[in-house]
C-alpha positions as CSV (number, residue, x, y, z in Angstrom):
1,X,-111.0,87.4,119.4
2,X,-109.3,90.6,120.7
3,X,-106.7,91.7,118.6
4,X,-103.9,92.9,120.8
5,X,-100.8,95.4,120.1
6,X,-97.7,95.3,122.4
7,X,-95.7,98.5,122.0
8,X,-92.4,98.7,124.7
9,X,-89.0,99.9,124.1
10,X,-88.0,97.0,126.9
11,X,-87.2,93.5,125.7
12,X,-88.2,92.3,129.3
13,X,-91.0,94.3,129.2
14,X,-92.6,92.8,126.0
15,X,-92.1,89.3,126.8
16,X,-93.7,89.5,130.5
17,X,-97.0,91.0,128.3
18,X,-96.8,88.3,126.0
19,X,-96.5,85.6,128.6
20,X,-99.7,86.9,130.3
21,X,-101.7,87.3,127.6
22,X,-100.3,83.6,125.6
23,X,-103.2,81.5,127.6
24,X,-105.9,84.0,127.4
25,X,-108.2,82.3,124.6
26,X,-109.8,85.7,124.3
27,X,-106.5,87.1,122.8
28,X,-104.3,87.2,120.0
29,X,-101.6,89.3,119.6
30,X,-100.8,90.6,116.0
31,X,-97.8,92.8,116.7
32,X,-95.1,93.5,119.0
33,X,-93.7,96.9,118.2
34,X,-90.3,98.5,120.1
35,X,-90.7,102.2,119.3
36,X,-93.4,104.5,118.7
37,X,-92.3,105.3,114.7
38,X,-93.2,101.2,114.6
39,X,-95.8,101.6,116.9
40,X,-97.8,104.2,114.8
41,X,-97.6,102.4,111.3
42,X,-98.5,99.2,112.6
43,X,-101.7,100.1,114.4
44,X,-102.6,102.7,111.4
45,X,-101.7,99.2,109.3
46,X,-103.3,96.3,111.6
47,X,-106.2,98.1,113.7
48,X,-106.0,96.2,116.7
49,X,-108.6,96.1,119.2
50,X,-106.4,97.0,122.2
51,X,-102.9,98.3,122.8
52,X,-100.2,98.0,125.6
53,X,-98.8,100.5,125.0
54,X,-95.5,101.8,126.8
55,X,-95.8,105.9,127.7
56,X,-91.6,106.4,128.2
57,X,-90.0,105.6,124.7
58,X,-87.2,107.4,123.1
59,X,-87.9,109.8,120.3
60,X,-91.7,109.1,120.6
61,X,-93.3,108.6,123.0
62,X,-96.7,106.8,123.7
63,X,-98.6,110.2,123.9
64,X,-97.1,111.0,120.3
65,X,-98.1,107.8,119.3
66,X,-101.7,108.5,120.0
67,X,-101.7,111.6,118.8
68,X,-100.7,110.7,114.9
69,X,-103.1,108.6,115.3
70,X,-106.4,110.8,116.1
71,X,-107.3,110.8,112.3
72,X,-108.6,107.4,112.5
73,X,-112.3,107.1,112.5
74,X,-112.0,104.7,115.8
75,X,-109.0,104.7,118.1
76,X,-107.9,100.8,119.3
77,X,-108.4,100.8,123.2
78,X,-105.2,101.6,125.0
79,X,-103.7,100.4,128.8
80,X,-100.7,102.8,129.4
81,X,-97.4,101.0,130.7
82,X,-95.5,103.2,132.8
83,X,-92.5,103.0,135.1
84,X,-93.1,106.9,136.8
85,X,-95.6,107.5,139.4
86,X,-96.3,110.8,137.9
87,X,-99.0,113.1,137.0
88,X,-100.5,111.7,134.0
89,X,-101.8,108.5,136.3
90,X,-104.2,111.2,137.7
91,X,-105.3,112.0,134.1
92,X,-105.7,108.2,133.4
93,X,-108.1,107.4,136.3
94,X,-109.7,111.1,135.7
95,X,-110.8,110.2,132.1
96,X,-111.3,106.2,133.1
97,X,-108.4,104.7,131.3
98,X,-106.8,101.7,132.9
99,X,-102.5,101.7,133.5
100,X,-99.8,99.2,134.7
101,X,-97.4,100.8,136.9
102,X,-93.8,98.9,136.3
103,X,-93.0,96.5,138.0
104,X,-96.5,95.1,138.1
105,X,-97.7,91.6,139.0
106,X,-100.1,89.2,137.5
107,X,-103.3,89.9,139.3
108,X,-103.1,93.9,138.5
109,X,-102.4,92.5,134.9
110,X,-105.5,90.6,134.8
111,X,-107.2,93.0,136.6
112,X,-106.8,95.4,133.5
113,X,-107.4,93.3,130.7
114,X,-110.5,92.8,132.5
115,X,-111.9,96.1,133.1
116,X,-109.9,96.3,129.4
117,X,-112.2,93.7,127.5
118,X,-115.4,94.6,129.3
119,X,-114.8,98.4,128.0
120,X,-114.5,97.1,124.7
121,X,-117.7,95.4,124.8
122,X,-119.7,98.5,126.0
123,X,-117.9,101.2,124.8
124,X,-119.4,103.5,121.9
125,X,-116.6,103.8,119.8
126,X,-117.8,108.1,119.8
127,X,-117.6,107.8,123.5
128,X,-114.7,106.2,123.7
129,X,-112.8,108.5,120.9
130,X,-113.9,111.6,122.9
131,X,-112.6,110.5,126.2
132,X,-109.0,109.7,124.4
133,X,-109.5,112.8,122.7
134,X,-109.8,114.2,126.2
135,X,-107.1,112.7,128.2
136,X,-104.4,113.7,125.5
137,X,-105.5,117.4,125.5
138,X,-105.3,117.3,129.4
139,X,-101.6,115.6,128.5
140,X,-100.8,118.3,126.7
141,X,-101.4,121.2,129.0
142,X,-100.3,119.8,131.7
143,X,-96.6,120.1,133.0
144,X,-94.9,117.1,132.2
145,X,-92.1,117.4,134.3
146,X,-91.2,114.2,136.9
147,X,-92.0,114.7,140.3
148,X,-90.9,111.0,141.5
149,X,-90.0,107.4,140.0
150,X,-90.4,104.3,140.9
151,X,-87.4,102.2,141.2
152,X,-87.5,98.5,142.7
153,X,-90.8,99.1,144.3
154,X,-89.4,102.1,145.9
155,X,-90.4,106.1,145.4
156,X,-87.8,108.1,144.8
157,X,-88.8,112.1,144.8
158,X,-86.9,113.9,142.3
159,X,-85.9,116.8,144.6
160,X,-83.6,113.5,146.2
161,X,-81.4,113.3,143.1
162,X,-77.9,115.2,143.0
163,X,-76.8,114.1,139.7
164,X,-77.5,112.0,136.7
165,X,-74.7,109.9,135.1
166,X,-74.5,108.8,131.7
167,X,-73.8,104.5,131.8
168,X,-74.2,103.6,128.3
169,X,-77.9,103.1,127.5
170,X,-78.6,103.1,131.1
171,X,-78.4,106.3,134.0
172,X,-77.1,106.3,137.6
173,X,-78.8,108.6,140.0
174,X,-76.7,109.9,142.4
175,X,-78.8,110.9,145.8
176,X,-77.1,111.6,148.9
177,X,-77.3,108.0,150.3
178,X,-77.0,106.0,147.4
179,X,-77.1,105.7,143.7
180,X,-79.8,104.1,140.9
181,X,-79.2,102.2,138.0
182,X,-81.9,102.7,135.6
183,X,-82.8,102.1,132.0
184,X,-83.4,105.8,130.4
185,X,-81.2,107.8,128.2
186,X,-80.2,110.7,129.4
187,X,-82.0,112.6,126.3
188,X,-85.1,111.1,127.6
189,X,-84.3,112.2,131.4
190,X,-83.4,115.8,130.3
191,X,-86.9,116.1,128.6
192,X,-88.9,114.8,131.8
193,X,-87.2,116.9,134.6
194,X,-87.9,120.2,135.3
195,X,-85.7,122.3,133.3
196,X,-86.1,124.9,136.2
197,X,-84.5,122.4,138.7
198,X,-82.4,120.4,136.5
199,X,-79.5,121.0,134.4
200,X,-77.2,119.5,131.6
201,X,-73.9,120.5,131.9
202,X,-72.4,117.7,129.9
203,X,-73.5,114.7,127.2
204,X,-73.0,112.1,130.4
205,X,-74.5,114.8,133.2
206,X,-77.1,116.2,134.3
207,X,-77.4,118.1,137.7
208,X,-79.7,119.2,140.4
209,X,-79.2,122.9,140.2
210,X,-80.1,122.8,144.3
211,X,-77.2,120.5,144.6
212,X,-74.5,123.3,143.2
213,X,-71.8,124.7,145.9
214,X,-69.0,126.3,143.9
215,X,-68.4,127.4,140.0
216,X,-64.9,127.3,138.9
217,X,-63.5,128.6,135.5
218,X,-61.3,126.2,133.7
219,X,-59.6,126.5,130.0
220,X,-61.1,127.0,126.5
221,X,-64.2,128.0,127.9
222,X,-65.1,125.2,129.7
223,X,-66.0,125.7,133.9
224,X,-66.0,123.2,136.8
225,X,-68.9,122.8,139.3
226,X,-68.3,121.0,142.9
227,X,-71.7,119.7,143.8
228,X,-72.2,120.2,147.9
229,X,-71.1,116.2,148.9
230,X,-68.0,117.2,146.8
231,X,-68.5,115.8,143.6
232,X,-66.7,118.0,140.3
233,X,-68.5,117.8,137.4
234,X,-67.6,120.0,134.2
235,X,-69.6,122.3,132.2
236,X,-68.3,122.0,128.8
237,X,-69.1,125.2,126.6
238,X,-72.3,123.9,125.0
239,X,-74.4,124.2,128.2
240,X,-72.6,127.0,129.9
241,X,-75.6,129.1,128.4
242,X,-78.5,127.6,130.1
243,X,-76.4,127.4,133.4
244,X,-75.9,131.3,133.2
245,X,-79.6,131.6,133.2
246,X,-80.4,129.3,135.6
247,X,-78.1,130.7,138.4
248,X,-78.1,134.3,137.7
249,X,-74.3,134.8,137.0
250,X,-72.2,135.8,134.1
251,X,-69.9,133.0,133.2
């Protein structure tokens, strides 16, 4: 049997994994785990074979999950889950480790835990250590800024967004034709984009710094930006800092 791991912040998420792998008589699943602080104790705990294992997670994230990990004398075999297009799928089929772009279907599913199980089987556990090993040190120096999502099967360039709204647990992205609802924090949206193209200007906004027409002082510090389609957004006096560096100006 191949003891299995399912670590994803999404409810959804985890129970389309589970209902895959339920019929597989190859499979049994030990743990389902819904953050990476869970995620690291259990597999340090359990030692499962294999791991789904969920890249974008609040407060830890998949890579930081691994990399607590890299004192264990043999790392479980991992498929990353992923919802962005971005450029750590290069570094996943550079190094040979298998991914499920969200939303995936059932034959790209299979597909991996195939390629997954047969990797088990041949794999050197030295070998397979030092390409992990690998492919997080690539992470790492890497810029880990988003370049696109996927949303609803379609690609969405961040250069597209205007602005970033705060909806609870969930963001809208504003692009000039039409607005997003996604399931990210904005904490975990401010860490992805590029800090050089994107800033916060408030706890429920976050701007493309492109996207900027006018900057207008208001009271107590605070200032008022008009975005070029028209939208005002303010700049409360916690962030007015980083947008004085990023557009040149005194505020």
């Amino acid at each position: 049997m191949i003891r299995v791991c399912v670590v994803d912040d999404e409810a959804i998420a985890c129970r389309k994994i589970q209902g895959l792998l339920k019929d597989d008589p190859e499979i049994e699943i030990i743990q389902v785990c819904r953050n990476g602080e869970e995620a690291s104790d259990t597999i340090r705990e359990l030692l499962p074979d294999l791991i789904f294992l969920d890249v974008q997670m609040p407060r830890m994230d998949g890579f930081e999950v691994l990399e607590s990990l890299t004192d264990l004398k043999s790392m479980p075999h991992v498929i990353f889950v992923t919802a962005y297009d971005r450029y750590a799928i290069r570094a996943f089929e550079v190094h040979a480790f298998d991914y499920l772009l969200k939303p995936f279907d059932k034959k790209r599913f299979a597909d991996a835990l195939k390629r997954a199980k047969a990797q088990i089987l041949r794999n050197s556990e030295t070998t397979y250590n030092r390409n992990l090993f690998a492919l997080l040190q690539e992470i790492k120096t890497q810029s880990r800024s988003l370049e696109r999502l996927v949303i609803k099967n379609r690609v969405l360039k961040t250069d597209e967004i205007d602005w970033i709204e705060a909806q609870g647990k969930y963001a809208l992205i504003h692009t000039r034709q039409e607005s997003h609802l996604v399931r990210e924090g904005m904490t975990g949206f401010e860490a992805q984009l590029d800090p050089k193209k994107f800033l916060r200007i408030h706890k429920s906004a976050i701007v493309n710094i492109e996207r900027i027409e006018h900057v207008q002082p208001l009271f107590h510090g605070d200032y008022r930006i008009i975005l070029r389609n028209g939208t005002a957004l303010t700049v409360t006096r916690r962030y007015r800092r980083k947008l004085n560096e990023l557009i040149g100006k005194p505020l």
